[in-house]
C-alpha positions as CSV (number, residue, x, y, z in Angstrom):
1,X,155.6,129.0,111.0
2,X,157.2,131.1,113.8
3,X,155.0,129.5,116.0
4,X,155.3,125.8,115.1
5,X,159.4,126.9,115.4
6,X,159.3,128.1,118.9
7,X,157.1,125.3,119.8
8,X,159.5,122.3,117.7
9,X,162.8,124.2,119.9
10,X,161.0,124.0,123.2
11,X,159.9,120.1,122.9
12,X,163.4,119.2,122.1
13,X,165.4,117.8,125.0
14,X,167.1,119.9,127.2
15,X,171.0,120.0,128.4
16,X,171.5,120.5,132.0
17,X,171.1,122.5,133.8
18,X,168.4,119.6,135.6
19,X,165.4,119.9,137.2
20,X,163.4,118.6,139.8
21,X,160.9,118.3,136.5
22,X,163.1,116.5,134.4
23,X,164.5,113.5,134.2
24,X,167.7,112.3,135.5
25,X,171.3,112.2,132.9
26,X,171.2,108.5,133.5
27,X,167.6,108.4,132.2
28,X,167.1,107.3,128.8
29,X,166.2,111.2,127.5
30,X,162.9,111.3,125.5
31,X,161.1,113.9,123.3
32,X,157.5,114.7,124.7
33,X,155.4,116.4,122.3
34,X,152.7,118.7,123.8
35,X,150.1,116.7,121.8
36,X,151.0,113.5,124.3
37,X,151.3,115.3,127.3
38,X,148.3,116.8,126.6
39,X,146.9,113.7,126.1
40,X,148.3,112.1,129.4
41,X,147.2,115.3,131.4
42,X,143.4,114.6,129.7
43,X,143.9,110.7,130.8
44,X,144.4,111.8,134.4
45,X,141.8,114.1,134.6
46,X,138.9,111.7,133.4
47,X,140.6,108.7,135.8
48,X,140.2,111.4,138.4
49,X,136.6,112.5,137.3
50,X,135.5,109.1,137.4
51,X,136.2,107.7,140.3
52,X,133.0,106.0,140.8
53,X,133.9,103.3,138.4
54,X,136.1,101.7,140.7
55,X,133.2,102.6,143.3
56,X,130.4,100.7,141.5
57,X,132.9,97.7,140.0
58,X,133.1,97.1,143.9
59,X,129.7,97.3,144.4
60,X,129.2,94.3,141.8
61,X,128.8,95.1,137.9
62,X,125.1,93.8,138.0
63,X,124.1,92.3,141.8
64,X,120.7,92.1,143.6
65,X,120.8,96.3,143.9
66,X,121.2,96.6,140.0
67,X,118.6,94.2,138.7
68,X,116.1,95.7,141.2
69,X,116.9,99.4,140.0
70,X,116.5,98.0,136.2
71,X,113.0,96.3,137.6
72,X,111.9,99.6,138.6
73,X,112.6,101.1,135.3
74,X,111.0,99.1,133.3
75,X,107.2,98.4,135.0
76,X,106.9,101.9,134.2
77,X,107.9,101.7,130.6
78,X,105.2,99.4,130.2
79,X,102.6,101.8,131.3
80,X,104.0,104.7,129.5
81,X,103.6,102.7,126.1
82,X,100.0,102.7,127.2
83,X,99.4,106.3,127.8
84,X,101.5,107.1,124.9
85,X,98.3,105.6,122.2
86,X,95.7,105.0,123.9
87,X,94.0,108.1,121.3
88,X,94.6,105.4,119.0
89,X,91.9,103.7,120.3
90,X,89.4,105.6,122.1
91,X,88.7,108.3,119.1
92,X,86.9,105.1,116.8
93,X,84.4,106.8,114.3
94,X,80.6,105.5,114.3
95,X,78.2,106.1,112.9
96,X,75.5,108.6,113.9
97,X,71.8,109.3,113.7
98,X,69.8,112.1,114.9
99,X,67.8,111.1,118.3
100,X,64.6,111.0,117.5
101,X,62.8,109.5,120.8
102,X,60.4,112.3,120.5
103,X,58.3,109.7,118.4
104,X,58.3,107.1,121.4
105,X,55.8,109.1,122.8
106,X,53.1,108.6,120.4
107,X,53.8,105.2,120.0
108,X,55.9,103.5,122.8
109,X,56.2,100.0,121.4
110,X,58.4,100.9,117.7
111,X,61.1,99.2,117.1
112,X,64.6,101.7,116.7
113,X,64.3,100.0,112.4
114,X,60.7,101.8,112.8
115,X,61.6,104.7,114.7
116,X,64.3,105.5,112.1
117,X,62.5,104.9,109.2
118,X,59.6,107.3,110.4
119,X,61.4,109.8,111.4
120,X,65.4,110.4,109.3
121,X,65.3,110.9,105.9
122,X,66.7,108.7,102.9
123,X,69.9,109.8,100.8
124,X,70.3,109.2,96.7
125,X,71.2,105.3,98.1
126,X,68.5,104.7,100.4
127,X,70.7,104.9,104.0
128,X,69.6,107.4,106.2
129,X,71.2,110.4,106.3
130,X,73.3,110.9,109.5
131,X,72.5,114.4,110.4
132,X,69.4,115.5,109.5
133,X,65.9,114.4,111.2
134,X,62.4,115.3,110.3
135,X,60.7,118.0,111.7
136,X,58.8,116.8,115.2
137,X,55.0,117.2,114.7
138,X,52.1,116.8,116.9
139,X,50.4,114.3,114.6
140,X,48.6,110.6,115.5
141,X,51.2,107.7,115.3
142,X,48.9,106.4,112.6
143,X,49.0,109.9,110.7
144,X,52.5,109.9,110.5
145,X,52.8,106.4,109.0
146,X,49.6,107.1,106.6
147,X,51.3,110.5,105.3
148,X,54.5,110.5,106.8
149,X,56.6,113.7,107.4
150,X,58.3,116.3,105.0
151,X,60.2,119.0,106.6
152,X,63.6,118.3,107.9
153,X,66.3,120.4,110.4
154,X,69.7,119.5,111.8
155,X,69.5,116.8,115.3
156,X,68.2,119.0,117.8
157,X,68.4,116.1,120.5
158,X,71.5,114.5,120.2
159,X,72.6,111.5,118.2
160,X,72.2,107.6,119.1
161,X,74.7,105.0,117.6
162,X,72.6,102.2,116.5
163,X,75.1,100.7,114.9
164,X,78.4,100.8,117.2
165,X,79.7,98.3,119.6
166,X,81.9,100.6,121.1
167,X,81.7,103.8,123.8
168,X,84.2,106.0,122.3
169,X,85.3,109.5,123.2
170,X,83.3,110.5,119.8
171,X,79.9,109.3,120.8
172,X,80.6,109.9,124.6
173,X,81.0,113.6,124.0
174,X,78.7,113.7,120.1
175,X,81.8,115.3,118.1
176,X,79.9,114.5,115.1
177,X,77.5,116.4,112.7
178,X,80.1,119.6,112.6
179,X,81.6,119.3,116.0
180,X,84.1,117.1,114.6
181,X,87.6,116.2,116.1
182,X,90.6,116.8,114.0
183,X,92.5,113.8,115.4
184,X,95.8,115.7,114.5
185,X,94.7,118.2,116.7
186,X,95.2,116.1,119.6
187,X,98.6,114.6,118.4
188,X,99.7,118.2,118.1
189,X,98.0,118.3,121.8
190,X,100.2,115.2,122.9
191,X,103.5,116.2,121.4
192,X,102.8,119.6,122.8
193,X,102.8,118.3,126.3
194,X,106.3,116.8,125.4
195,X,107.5,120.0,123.8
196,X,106.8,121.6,127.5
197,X,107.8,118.3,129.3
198,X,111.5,117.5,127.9
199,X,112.0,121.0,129.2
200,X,110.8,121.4,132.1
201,X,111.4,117.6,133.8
202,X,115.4,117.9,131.8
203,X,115.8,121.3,134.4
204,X,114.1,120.1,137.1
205,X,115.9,117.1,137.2
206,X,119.7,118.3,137.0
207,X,118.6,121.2,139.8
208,X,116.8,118.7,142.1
209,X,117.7,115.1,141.7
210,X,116.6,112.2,139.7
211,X,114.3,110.8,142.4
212,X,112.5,113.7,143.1
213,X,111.9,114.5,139.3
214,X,110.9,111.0,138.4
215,X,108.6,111.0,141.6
216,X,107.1,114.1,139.9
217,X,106.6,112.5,136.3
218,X,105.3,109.0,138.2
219,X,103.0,111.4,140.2
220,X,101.5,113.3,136.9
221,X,100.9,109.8,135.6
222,X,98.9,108.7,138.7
223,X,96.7,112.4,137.9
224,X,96.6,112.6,134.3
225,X,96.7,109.3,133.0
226,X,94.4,107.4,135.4
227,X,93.0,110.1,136.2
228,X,91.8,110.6,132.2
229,X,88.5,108.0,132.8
230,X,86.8,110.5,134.7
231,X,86.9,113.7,132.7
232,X,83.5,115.2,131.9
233,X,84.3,117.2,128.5
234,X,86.8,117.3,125.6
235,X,88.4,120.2,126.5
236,X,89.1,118.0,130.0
237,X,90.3,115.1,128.2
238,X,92.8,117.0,125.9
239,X,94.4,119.0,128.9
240,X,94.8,115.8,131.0
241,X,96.4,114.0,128.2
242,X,98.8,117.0,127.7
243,X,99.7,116.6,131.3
244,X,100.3,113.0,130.9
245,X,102.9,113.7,128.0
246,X,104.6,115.7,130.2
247,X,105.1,113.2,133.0
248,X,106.1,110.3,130.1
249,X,108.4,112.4,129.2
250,X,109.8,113.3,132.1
251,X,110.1,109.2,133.3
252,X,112.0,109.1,129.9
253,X,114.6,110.8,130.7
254,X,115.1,110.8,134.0
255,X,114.7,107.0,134.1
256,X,117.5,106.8,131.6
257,X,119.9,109.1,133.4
258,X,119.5,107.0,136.4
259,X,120.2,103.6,134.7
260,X,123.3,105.7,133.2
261,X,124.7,106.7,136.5
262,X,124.1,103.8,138.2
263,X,125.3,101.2,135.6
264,X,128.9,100.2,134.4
265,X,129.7,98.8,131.0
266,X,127.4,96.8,128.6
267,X,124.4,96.6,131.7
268,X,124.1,100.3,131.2
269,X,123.1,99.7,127.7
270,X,121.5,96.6,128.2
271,X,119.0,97.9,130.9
272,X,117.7,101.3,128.8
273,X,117.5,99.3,125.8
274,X,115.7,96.3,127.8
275,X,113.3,99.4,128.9
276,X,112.4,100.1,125.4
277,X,111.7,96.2,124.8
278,X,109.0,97.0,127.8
279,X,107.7,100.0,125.7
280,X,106.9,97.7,122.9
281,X,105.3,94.9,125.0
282,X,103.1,97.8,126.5
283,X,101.8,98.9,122.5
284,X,100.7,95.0,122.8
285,X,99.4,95.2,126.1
286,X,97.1,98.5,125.2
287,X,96.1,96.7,121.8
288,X,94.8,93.5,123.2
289,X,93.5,95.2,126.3
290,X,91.5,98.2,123.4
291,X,89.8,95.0,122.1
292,X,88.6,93.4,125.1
293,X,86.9,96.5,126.7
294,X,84.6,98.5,124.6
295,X,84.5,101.3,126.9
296,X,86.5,104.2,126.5
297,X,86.6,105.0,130.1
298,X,87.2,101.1,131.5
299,X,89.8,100.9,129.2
300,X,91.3,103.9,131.1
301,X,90.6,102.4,134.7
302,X,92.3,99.3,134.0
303,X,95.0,100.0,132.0
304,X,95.9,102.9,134.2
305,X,95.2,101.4,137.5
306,X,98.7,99.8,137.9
307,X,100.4,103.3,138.0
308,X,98.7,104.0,141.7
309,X,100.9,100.5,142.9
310,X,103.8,103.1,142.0
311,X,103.9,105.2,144.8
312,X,105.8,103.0,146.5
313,X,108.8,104.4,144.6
314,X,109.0,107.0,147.3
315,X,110.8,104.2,149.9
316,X,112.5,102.1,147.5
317,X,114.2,104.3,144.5
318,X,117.4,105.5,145.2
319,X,118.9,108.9,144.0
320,X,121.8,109.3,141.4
321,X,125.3,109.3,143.3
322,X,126.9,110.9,140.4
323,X,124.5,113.8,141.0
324,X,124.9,113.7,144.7
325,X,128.5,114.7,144.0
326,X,128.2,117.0,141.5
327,X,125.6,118.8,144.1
328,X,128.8,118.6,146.8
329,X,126.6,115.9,148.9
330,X,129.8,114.0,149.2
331,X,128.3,112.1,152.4
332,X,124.6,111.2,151.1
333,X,126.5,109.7,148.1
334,X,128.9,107.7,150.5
335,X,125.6,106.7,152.3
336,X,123.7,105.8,148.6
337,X,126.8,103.5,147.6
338,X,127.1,102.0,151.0
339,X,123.0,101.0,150.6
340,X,123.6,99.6,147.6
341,X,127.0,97.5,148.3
342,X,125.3,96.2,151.6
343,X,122.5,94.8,149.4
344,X,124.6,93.0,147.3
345,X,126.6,91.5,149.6
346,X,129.7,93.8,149.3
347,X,132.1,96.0,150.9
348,X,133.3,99.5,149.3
349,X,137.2,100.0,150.3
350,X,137.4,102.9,153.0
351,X,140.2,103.9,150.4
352,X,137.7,104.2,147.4
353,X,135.3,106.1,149.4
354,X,137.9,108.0,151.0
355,X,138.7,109.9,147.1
356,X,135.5,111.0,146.8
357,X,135.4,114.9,147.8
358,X,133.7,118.1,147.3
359,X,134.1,119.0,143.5
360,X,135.6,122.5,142.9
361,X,132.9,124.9,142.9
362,X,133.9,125.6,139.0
363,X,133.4,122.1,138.2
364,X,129.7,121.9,139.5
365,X,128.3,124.7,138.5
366,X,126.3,124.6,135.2
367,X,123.7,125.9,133.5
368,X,121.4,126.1,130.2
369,X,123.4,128.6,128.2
370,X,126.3,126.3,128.6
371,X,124.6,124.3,126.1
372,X,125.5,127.9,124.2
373,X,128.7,129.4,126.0
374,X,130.9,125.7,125.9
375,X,132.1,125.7,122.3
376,X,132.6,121.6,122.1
377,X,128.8,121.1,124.5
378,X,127.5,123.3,121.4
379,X,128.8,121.4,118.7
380,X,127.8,117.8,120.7
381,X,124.3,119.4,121.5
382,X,123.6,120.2,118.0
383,X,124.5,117.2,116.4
384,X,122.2,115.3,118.7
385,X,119.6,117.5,118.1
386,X,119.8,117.4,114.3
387,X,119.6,113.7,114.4
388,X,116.9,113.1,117.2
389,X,114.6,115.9,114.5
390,X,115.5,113.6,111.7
391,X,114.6,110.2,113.4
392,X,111.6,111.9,115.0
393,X,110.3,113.4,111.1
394,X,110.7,110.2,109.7
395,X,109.4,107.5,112.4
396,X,106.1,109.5,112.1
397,X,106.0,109.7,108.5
398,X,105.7,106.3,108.6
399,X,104.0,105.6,111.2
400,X,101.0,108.1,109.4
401,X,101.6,106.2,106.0
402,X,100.4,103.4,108.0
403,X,97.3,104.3,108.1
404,X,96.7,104.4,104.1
405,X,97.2,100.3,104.3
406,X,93.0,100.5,106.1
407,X,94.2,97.9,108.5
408,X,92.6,97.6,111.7
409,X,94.0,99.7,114.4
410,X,94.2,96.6,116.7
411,X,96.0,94.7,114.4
412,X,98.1,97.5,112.9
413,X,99.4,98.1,116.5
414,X,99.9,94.3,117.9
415,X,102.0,94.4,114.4
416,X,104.4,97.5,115.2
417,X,105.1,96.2,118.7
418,X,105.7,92.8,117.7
419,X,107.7,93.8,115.0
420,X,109.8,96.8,116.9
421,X,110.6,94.7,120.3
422,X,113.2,92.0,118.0
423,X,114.4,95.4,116.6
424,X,115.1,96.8,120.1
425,X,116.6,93.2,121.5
426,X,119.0,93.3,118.1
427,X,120.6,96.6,118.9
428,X,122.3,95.0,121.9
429,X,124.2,92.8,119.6
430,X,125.3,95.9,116.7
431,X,126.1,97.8,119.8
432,X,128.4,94.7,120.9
433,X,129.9,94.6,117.8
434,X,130.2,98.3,115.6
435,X,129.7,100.3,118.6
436,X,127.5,103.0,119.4
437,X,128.5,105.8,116.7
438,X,128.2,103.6,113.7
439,X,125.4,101.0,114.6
440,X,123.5,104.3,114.9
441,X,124.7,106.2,111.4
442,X,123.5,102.7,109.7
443,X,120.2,102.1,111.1
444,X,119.2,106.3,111.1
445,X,120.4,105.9,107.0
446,X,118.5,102.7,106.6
447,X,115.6,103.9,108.3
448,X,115.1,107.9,106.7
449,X,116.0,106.3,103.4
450,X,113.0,103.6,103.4
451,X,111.0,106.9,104.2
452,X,112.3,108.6,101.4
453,X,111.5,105.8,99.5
454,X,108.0,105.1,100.6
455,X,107.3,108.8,99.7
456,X,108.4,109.0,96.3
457,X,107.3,105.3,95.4
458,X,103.7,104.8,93.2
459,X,101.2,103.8,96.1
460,X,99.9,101.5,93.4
461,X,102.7,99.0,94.4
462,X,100.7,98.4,97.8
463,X,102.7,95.2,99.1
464,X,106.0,97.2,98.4
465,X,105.0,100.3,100.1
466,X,104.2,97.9,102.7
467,X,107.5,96.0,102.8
468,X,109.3,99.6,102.9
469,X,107.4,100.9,105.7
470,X,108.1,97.9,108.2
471,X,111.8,98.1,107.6
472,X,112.0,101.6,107.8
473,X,110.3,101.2,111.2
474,X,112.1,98.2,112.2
475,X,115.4,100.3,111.9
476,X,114.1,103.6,113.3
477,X,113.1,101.5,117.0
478,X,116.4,99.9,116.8
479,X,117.9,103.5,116.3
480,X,115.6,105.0,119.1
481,X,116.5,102.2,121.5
482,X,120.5,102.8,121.0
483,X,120.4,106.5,120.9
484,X,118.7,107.2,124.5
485,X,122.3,105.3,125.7
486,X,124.3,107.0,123.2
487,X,123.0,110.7,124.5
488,X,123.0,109.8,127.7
489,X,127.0,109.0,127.9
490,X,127.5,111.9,125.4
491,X,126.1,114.3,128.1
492,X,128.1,115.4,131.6
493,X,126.3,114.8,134.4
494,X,125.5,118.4,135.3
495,X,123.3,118.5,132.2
496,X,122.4,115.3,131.4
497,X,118.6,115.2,131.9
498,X,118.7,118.9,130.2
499,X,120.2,117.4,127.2
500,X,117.9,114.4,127.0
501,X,115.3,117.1,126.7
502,X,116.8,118.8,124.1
503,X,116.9,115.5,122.4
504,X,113.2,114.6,123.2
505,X,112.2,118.4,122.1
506,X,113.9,118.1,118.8
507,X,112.4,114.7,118.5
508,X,109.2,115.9,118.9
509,X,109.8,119.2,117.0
510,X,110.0,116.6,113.8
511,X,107.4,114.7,114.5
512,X,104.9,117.6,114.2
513,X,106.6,118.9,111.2
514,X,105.8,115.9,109.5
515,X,102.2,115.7,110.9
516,X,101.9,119.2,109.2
517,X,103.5,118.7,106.4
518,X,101.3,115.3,105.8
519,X,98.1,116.9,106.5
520,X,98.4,119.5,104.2
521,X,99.5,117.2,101.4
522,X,103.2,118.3,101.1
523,X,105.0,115.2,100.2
524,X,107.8,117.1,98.0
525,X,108.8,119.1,100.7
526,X,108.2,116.4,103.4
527,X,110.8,114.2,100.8
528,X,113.1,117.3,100.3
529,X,113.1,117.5,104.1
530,X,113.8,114.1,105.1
531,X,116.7,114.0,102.8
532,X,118.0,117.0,103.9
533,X,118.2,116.4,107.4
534,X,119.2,112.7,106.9
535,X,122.7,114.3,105.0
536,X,123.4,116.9,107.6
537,X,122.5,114.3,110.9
538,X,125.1,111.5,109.6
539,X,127.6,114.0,108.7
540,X,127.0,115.8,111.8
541,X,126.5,112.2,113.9
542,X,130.4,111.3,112.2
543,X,132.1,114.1,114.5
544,X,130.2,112.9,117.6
545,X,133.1,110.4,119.9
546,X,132.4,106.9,120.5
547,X,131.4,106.3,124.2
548,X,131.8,102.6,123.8
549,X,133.8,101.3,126.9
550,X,134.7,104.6,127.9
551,X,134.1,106.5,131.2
552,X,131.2,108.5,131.9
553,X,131.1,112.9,132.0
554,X,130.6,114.4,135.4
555,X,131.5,118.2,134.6
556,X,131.6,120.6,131.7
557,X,135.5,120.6,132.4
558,X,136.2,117.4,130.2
559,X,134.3,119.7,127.0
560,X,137.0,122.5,128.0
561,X,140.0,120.1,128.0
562,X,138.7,118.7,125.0
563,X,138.1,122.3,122.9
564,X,141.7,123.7,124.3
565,X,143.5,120.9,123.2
566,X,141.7,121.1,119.7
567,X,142.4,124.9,119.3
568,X,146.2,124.3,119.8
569,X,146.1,122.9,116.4
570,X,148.1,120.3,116.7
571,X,149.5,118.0,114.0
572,X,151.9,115.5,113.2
573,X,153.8,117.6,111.8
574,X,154.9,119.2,115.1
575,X,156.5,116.0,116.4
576,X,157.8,112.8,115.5
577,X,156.1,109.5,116.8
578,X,158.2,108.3,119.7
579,X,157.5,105.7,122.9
580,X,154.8,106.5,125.1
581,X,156.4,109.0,127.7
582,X,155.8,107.8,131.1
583,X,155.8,110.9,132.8
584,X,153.7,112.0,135.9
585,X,150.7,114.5,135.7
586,X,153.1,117.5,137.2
587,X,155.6,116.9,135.0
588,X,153.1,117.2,132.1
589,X,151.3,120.0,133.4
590,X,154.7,122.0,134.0
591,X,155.7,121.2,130.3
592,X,153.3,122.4,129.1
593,X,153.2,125.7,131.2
594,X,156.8,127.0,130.5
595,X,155.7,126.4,126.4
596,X,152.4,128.2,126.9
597,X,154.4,130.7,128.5
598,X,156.9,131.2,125.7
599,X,155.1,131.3,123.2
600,X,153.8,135.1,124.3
601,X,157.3,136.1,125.7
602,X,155.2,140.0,126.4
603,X,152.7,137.6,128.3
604,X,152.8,139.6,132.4
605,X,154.8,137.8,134.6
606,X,151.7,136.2,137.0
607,X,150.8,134.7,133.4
608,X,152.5,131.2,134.7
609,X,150.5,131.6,138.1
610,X,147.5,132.3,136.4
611,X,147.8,128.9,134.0
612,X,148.5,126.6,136.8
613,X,145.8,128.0,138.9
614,X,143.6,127.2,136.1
615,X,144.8,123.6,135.5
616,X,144.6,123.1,139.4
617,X,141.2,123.9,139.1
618,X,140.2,121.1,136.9
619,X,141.8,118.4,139.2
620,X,140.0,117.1,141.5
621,X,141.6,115.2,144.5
């Protein structure tokens, strides 16, 4: 009370003596509150920390330079989709028999229905039995047939596949007959890689630039992913497709951070959710293309072949000038934006470029544990993470269920991406409409509660289950495709990519949950789970700000505004609601000095100095 006193005598307005500060006797006098002038003060410093908007609506909101930047997004999309599942398609399971060719030399002219009838033995049903062969003997062709053979032992030769169409990774390596892949193995393999690659791309990129990270991920693509046809071994294959992981991750993110900083309004949105459309057209892509080859490794040659046309990225993609700034490379950025406004046609103002300036050191400078040390960053970072482990647990739950249905994998895939790309294209028009923060909370509820559903419902209902899984998925890709934007403009641009892979970790972090959790048959707790962390995302995603038509984050300085204003404790009680004070930024900040300065009348007497020095810092000229 003493406090909220001291605070309601110092807001009221003053008799002279007057001020340069203040305003004049014939003035109409007006009560500021500090809540306004906070609130002004904030104003000013985000109009000054985002100068570039005025920048790039100069440059054109979406000219020849913007739709080619979105091009360049989105060919690689299409290519990640097909790293991303081709497993899917190359671990097919046939159907083995021992090689028994030893037999061809006794009598060179059998048939294979003759060769395996005279040498594999019959089960209880008459088949052959897949991996068990009779004994080799040194016996006449017509000896064998007369008495035939006895004694059997485990393929000593290999295997043949007699009855498969298909050159898979399974009969291309024999991991058959006990040498058996666990398939989850190498999803835990995959999501692994982007465990390690959300990481390691997220830092790489803030510390070095957007264009040399995504050259990096493009480059891992060109290695591991092309590169993937020639392996010679399984242990081969699974370290190259942990590798390409990494680099899909890495485009991910880096990709969208780009489109974020180079993109105003509704065409930021538009392009990464357009990018995701691509990812969905590349599931259909990799399905028909699975079909047409039947080789593992020409699948893998022509699918992946497209990624070597990308090293021409090194000439033509340009680097973030958000980051250029926040780096102090005031000129490159002037020299980025000048590129880009001479290919659309367009001049920059000398007095726009003019404002842009070498960012306090304070404002720059950023690391991990801010994610930890910045009270609001912390509270945003969490949040996102809670609901990107959510979406991740549950989009793989049903994506797993789907494979209960015994569809064909080439029709079960052409399915998902036709059925996730009008998903994708509708989240434009919810984000037009509700905005990000709620067009998210409905389709992350609609889309963990069909999962809920689908794993508590009878399985005997099979056309239901069905039903629930498709909309739970068809809300969970419109919730994927709107979140990447949402993150992106949550984040400042100091940490932005490192956020994204905080996302991307958590994401993945729940997807292997519920891959272990599945596997070992623990639906309760995999229902318990996903209800759990569907209440605690939406009431965690409800404190997060809406970012619709707002101005982008640069610097962690906005978060530091933003938690000193909230630990004033402000509330309407301290003021009454007047006009909108139209005061100037000094005036505001000077207010609000001489009450921090009273409030602590045993505060030393540099504690003024020290305030303003402080406040200076955060302005940027």
């Amino acid at each position: 009370m003493a406090r909220e006193s001291i605070l309601k005598a110092e807001l009221q307005p003053q008799p002279p003596p007057r001020s340069s500060n203040q305003p004049e006797a014939g003035e109409n006098p007006r009560s500021w509150s500090l809540e306004k002038l906070l609130r002004k003060l904030k104003a000013t410093e985000t109009d000054q920390d985002d100068k570039f908007a005025s920048i790039l609506d100069s440059l054109g909101e979406f000219g020849t330079f913007q739709r080619k930047l979105v091009a360049l997004i989105l060919i690689p999309n299409l290519l990640s989709a097909f790293f991303m599942f081709a497993d899917l398609f190359v671990f097919t399971v046939p159907k083995p028999y021992c090689n028994t060719s030893w037999i061809l030399a006794l009598g060179p002219n059998l048939t294979e229905a003759e060769q395996l009838n005279l040498t594999l033995p019959r089960g209880a049903n008459g088949s052959f039995l897949t991996c068990l062969m009779y004994v080799p003997v040194t016996w006449d062709l017509d000896d064998i047939i007369r008495f035939g053979l006895n004694y059997t032992q485990s393929c000593s030769d290999g295997w043949i596949y007699p009855e498969s169409k298909r050159r898979s990774v399974i009969n291309e390596f024999d991991l058959v007959c006990g040498k058996e892949l666990n398939k989850e193995a190498v999803h835990t393999t995959f999501l692994a890689g982007l465990l390690i690659g959300s990481l390691t791309f997220g830092f790489i990129s803030d510390k070095l630039g957007r264009y040399t990270s995504i050259l990096l991920s493009l480059m891992g693509l060109m290695v591991f992913g092309f590169g993937t046809a020639f392996v010679n071994s399984l242990h081969q294959y699974l370290f190259f497709r942990f590798g390409v992981s990494q680099a899909l991750v890495g485009f991910n993110i880096n990709s969208v951070s780009l489109a974020t900083e180079w993109l105003v309004g509704e065409h930021r949105a538009h392009a990464i959710i357009l990018g995701q459309c691509f990812y969905s057209l590349g599931i259909m892509f990799l399905s028909g293309l699975a079909y047409s080859f039947p080789h593992w490794r020409l699948l893998f040659l022509v699918g992946g072949a497209p990624v070597l046309s990308l090293i021409s990225y090194i000439c033509i993609l340009p680097e973030s000038p958000r980051w250029l700034m926040m780096k102090g490379q005031v000129e490159e950025a002037k020299r980025v934006l000048c590129c880009a406004a001479k290919e659309n046609q367009k001049n920059i103002p000398l007095s726009l470029l003019g404002k842009l300036h070498v960012p306090v050191k304070k404002a720059t400078k950023a690391s991990v544990l801010d994610f930890y040390n910045n009270r609001q960053l912390r509270k945003v970072t969490l949040a996102i993470g809670c609901v990107w482990f959510t979406a991740g647990h549950s989009y793989f739950t049903l994506s797993l269920k789907m494979r209960d249905f015994d569809m064909s994998i080439y029709i079960s895939q052409m399915v998902s991406g036709m059925m996730e790309l009008p998903a994708r294209l509708g989240s434009i028009f919810l984000f037009e409409q509700f905005g990000r923060k709620w067009t998210l909370a409905g389709t992350l509820f609609q889309g963990t509660f069909m999962n809920f559903l689908v794993l508590i419902f009878p399985s005997d209902l099979k056309s239901v289950v069905v039903l629930m899984v498709i909309v739970g998925r068809f809300s969970l890709s419109a919730w994927i495709a709107g979140f990447f934007t949402y993150t992106a403009e949550l984040l400042p641009t100091v940490l932005r990519t490192t956020g994204l892979g905080l996302g991307i970790l958590a994401w993945a972090s729940g997807a292997i949950l519920s891959l272990t959790l599945i596997n070992e048959s623990l639906t309760p707790i995999s229902s318990s789970l996903c209800l759990i962390s569907t209440v605690c995302s939406l009431s965690l995603c409800y404190m997060l700000p809406e970012t619709y038509d707002q101005p982008l984050i640069d610097s962690l300085e906005h978060y530091s505004l933003q938690t000193r204003a909230m630990s004033d404790d402000l509330d309407d009680n301290l003021t009454a609601d007047h006009a909108t004070c139209d005061v100037t930024p000094e005036v505001a900040k000077n207010t609000i000095l001489n009450v921090t300065v009273n409030l602590d009348p045993h505060l030393p007497g540099n504690t003024s100095l020290k305030a303003e020095e402080e406040f200076e810092g955060r302005q940027v000229d």
